[in-house]
C-alpha positions in Angstrom: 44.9 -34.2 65.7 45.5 -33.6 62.3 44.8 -31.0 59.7 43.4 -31.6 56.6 45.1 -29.3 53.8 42.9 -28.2 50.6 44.2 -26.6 47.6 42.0 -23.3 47.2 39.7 -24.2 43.6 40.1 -21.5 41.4 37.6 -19.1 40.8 36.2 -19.2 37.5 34.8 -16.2 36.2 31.5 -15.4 34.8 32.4 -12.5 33.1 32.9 -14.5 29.6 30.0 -16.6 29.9 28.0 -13.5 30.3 30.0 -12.0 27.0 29.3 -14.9 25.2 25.2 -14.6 25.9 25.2 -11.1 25.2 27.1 -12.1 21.8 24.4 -14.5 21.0 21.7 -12.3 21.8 23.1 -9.6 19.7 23.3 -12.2 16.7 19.9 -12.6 17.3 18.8 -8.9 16.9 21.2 -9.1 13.8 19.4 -12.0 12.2 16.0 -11.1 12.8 15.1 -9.1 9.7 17.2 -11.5 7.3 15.5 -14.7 8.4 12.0 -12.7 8.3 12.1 -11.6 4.6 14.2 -14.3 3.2 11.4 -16.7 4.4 8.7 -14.5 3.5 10.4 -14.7 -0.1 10.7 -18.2 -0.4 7.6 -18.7 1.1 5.7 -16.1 -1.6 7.6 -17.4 -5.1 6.3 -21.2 -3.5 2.5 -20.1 -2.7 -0.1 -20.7 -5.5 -1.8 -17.2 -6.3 0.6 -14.9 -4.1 1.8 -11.4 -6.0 4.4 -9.5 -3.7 2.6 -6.5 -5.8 -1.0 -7.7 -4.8 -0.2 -9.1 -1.7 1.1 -8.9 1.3 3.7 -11.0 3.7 1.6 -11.1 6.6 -1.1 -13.2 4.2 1.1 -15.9 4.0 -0.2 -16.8 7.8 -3.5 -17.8 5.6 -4.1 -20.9 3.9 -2.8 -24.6 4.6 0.7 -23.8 4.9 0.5 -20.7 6.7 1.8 -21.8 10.3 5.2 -21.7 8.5 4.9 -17.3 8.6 3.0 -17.8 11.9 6.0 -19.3 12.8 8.2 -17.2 11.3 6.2 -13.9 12.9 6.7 -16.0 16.7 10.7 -16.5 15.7 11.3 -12.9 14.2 9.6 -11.6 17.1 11.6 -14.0 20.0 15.0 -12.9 17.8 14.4 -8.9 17.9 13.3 -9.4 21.7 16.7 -11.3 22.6 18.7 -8.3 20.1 17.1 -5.9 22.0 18.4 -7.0 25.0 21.8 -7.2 23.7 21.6 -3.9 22.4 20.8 -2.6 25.7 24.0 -4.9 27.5 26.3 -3.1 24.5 25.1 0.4 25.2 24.8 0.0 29.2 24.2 3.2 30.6 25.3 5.4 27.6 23.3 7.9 25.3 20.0 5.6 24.2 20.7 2.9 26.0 17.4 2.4 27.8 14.6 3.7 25.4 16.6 2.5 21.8 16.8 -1.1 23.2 12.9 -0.8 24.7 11.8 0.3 21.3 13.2 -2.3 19.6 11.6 -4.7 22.1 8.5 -3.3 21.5 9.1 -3.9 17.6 9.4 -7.7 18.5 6.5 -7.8 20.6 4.7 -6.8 17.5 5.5 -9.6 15.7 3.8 -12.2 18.4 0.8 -10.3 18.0 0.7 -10.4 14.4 1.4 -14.2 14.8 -1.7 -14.4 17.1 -3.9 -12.1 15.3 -3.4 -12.8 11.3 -4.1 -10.4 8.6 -7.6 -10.6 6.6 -7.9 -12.3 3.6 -8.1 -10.1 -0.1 -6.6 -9.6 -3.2 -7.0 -13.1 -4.6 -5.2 -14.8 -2.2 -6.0 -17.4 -0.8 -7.7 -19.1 -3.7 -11.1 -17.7 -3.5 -10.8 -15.1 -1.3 -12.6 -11.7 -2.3 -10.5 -9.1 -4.2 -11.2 -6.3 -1.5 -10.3 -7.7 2.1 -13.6 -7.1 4.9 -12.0 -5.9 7.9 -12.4 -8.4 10.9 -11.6 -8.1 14.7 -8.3 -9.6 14.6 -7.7 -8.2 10.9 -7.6 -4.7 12.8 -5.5 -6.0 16.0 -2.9 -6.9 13.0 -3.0 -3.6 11.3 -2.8 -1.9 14.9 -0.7 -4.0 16.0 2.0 -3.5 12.7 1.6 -0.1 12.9 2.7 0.8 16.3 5.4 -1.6 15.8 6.7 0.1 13.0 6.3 3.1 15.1 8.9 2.3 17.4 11.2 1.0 15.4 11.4 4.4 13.7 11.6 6.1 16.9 13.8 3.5 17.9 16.4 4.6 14.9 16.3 8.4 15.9 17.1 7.2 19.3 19.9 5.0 18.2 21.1 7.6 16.5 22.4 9.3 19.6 24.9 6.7 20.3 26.0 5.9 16.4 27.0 9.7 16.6 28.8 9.8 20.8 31.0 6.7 18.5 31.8 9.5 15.8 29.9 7.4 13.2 28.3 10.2 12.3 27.0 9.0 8.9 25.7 5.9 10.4 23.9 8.6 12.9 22.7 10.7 10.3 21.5 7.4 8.0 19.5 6.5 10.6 17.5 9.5 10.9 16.9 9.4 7.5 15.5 5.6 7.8 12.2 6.7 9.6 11.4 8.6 6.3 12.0 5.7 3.7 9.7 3.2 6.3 6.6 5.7 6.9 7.1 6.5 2.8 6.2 2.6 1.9 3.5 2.9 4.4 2.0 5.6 2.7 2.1 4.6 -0.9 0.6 1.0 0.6 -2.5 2.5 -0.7 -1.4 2.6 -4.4 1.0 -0.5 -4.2 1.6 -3.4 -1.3 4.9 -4.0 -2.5 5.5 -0.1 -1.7 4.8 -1.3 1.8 6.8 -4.5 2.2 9.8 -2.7 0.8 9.4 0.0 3.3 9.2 -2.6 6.1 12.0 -4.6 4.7 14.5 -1.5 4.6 13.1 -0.8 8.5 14.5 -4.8 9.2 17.5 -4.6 7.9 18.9 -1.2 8.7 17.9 -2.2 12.2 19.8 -5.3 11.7 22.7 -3.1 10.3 22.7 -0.6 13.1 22.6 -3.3 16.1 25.9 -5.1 14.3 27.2 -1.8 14.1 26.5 -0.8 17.7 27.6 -4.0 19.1 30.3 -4.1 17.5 32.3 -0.9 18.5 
């Protein structure tokens, strides 16, 4: 009777193929707010009849080419979901590692609905639509639905600002309390100017974009 001999296979790990998801995850938290507003930029100085001081991003979901925001409102949101959970592998069990990342998550989740619930028609745009928007069911779910996103994100910066400060970036920490204030201002001067508004939201998407490279990175 003979033996059979087998060289032992080596084990390989899985520890780097988990870094490298989590890395790509985190890109896509990073990217999120970029890709959203440089598309909703391109996609406003193309349409006919759009005014970024008339009008807002969300109405670029209207019209014959609007499945190109609807898809960019289903992308944005799939990107901050995936960054949230990076966010949350980076700060594992640390100061604001469960509700930061839960809040951003929410913030994406917002974005599908706005996708599956577009904004009203108004100001002019489209071509022929009346110059003071009627409210419609799923006008409202959008506005709800953008609000308490934007909700969440800003508690989502205090929260992250817990951790930016445990790393001694205590500026970062202290930026990112301040970032609430400069959102919920653009929401509140929406009334007098829409561009008010989407410069509010846009400083909301990229500070968050800032803040997740800079807590995934350390």
């Amino acid at each position: 009777m003979t033996d059979t001999l087998t060289a032992p296979r080596p084990r390989v790990s899985a520890t780097p193929r988990r870094r490298s998801a989590a890395r790509w995850t985190v890109a896509g938290g990073v990217a999120a707010g970029p890709v959203f507003l440089a598309a909703g930029i391109a996609q406003g100085l193309a349409r006919d009849g759009f005014d970024f001081t008339r009008n807002a991003i969300s109405q670029l979901a209207l019209g014959e080419t609007g499945r190109l925001q609807t898809a960019s409102f289903v992308l944005t949101g799939a990107l901050l979901i995936a960054g949230a959970a990076g966010l949350r592998k980076a700060l594992g069990g640390g100061p604001g590692g469960t509700w930061g990342p839960a809040l951003v998550g929410v913030f994406g989740l917002s974005f599908w609905l706005a996708a599956a619930f577009p904004a009203d028609p108004g100001a002019g745009f489209p071509a022929g639509a009346p110059e003071v928007p009627v409210m419609s069911g799923h006008g409202a779910v959008h506005m709800f639905g953008g609000m308490v996103g934007y909700l969440a994100l800003c508690a989502a910066f205090l929260v992250l600002a817990r951790p930016l400060a445990a790393r001694g970036l205590r500026g970062w920490a202290a930026a990112s309390r301040i970032a609430p204030v400069a959102v919920l201002a653009g929401f509140a001067a929406s009334a007098a100017s829409v561009l008010a508004f989407t410069v509010g939201a846009g400083l909301g998407l990229l500070w968050l974009s800032a803040v997740t490279a800079r807590l995934a990175g350390r």
